[in-house]
N, C-alpha and C positions, 0 to 999 in steps of 0.2 A: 315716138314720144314728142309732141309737144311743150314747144318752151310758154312758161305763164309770165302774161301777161300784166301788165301792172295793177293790180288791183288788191286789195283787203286780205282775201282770201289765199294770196303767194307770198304776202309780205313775214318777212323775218327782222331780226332786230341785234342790229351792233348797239355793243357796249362803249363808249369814248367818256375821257374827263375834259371838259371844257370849262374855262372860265371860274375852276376849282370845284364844280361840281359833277356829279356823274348824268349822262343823257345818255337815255335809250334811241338810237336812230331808227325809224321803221324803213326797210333797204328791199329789194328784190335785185337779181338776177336774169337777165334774159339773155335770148340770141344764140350768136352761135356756143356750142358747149368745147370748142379749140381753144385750148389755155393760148395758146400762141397766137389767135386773132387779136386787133386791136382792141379796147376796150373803151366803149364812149360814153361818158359820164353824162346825165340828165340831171339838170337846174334847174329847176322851178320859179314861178313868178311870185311875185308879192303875196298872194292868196293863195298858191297853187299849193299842191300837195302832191306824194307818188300815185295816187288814185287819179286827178285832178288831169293826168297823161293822157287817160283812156289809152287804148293802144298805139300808138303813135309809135314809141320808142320802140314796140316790139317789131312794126313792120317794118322801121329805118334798120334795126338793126339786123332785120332777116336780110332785107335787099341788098345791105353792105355783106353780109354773109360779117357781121362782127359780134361781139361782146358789149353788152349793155350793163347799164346800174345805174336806177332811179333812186332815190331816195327821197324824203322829206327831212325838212330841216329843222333844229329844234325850235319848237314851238307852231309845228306845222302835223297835219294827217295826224299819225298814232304816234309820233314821237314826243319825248318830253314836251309841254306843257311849257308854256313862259310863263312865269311865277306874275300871278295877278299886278304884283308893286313893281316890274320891272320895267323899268323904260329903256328901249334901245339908244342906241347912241349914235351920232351920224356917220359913224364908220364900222355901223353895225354891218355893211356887206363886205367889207373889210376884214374883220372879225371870219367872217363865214369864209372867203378865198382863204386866208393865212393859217385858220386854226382846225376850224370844223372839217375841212371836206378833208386836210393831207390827214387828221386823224383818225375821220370813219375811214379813207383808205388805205394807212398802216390798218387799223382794226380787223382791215377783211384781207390782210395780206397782201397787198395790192406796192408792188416796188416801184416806185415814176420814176426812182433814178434809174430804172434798166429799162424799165416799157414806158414811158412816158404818156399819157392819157389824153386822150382826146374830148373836148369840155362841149356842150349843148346845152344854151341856156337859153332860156326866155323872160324880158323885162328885168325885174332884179335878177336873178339867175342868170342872165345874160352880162348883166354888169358883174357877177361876183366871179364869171366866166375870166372875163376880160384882167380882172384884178389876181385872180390866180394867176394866170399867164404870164403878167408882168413882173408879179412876186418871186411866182417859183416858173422862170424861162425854159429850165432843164427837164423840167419835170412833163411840161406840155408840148402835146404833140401838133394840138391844131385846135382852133376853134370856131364854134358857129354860132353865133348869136342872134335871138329874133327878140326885136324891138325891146333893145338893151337900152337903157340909162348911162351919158356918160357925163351928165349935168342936170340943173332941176330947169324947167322950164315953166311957165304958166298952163303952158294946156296938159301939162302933169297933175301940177295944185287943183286948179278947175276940177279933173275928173278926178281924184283923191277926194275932193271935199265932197263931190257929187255922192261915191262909192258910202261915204261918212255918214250921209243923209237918208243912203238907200238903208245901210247895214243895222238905219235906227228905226225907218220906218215902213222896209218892206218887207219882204221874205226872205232878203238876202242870208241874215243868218240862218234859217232854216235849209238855205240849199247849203250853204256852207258847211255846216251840220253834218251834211252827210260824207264829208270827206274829210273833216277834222275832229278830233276826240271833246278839243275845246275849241271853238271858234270865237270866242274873245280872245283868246290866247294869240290866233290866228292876226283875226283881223286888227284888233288893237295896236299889237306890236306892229306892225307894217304901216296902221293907218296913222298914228301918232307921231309916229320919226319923221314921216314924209309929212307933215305939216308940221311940223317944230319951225320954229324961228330960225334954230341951231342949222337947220337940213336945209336951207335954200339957197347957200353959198356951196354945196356937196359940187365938187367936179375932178373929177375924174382924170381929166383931159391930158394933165401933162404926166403920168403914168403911165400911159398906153408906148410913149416910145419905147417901153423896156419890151415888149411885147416884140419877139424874134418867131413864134412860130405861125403858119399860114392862118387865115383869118375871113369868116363867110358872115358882112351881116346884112339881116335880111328886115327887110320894116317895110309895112303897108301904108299905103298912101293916106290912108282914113284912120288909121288910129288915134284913138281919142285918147293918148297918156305919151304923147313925144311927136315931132315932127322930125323929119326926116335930116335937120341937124344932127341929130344922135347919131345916124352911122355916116353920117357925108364927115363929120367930126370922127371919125374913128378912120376914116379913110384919109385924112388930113395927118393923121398924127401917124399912120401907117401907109404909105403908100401899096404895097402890096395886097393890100385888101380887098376882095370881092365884092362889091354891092346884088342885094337881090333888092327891087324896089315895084311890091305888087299892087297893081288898081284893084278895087273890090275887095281890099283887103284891112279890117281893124287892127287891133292889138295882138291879136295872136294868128297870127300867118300858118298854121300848123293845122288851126281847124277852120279858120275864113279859106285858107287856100292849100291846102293838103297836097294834095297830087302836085303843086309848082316847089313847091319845098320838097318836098320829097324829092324829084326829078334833079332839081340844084344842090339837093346837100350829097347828094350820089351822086351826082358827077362830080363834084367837087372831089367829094372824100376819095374817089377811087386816086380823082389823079394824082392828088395829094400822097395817098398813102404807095405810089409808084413812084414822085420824086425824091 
């Protein structure tokens, strides 16, 4: 039998109270089916969704022989909806490390203080990666992040307002469409925070020293939403830190360079998961 894949058709749906209301999270399962394997949590980027993976996560997770769990976050894929009048706030990824992820995983039974979780994020997901670890130390096992946020930069803004322009004037929402239930919900919330006035002093930086467990991050040379401050700055504030630093590679190293990420995050996570 076959483990599924992240897609529409496998997803299931935790129930959580956040922020005094209740949200549906749309969540999948994959990998290995050994309760006693690691279990490594997938983070999604600013537009991303648990569809938005394609399979990615299922084939890291076969290779590691571990335990996977994607999810979408509220206001993202099938899951609650962000109420049209909502505006995020600049510690909206804040919110999501502190509240959202430890409660969908009390929801699915999931104990960090005994197994501690291993975090896989990309871009926001990467940074909310980073803010979980610092918050909750005990609870995390290691993390890896691809072309995380740990400050705002201009070639951030630039392609944010660019994404602004596309989402007004091209087909963007129609592709987005097909992976979110509401793609204003989506796009809006993400694209509004990151251009607020409020959001351009957002840094992160001197929070990562609480960050005690190992640390993989990876960012492409060409990426149009950060320059490679973002993880030379995580390496700064963490010594122990891994750099992956790919040529021919945009914003998302996972599907510009698949097979080198793959390659790195497995050898990483083995030796990891042996020391």
């Amino acid at each position: 039998m076959t483990t599924p894949t992240p897609s529409r058709s496998h997803a299931r749906f935790a129930h959580i109270q956040w922020a005094g209301l209740p949200q549906r999270i749309e969540y999948t399962l994959l990998g290995s089916t050994n309760a006693a394997a690691p279990l490594m949590v997938f983070l999604h980027e600013g537009l991303g969704s648990l569809s938005m993976w394609r399979d990615f996560p299922q084939q890291l997770c076969q290779a590691l022989g571990w335990r996977g769990l994607v999810y979408s976050r509220p206001g993202y894929g099938q899951s609650t909806p962000r109420p049209a009048d909502e505006h995020w706030q600049p510690d909206f990824m804040h919110r999501q490390a502190l509240d959202v992820l430890p409660a969908l995983l009390t929801a699915l039974g999931v104990d960090t203080a005994q197994d501690p979780v291993w975090l896989f994020g990309h871009s926001d997901g990467g940074s909310i990666a980073l803010l979980h670890a610092a918050l909750r130390p005990a609870h995390t096992a290691g993390v890896v992040v691809l072309a995380p946020h740990i400050l705002v930069e201009d070639i951030s803004v630039a392609s944010i307002e660019q994404a602004r322009l596309a989402y007004l004037h091209s087909d963007l929402k129609q592709r987005l469409a097909r992976h979110h239930a509401d793609p204003d919900s989506a796009f809006w919330g993400w694209n509004n925070v990151w251009l607020s006035a409020a959001f351009r002093t957002w840094n992160i930086t001197a929070e990562l020293s609480a960050i005690t467990c190992p640390v993989l991050a990876v960012q492409g040379l060409d990426d149009e939403y950060g320059s490679l401050a973002q993880i030379r700055g995580i390496r700064d504030a963490l010594p122990h830190t891994q750099l992956l630093e790919l040529a021919a590679c945009g914003h998302s190293p996972h599907k510009d360079q698949p097979q080198a990420v793959m390659g790195a995050v497995t050898a990483w996570a083995r030796h990891q998961a042996q020391t």
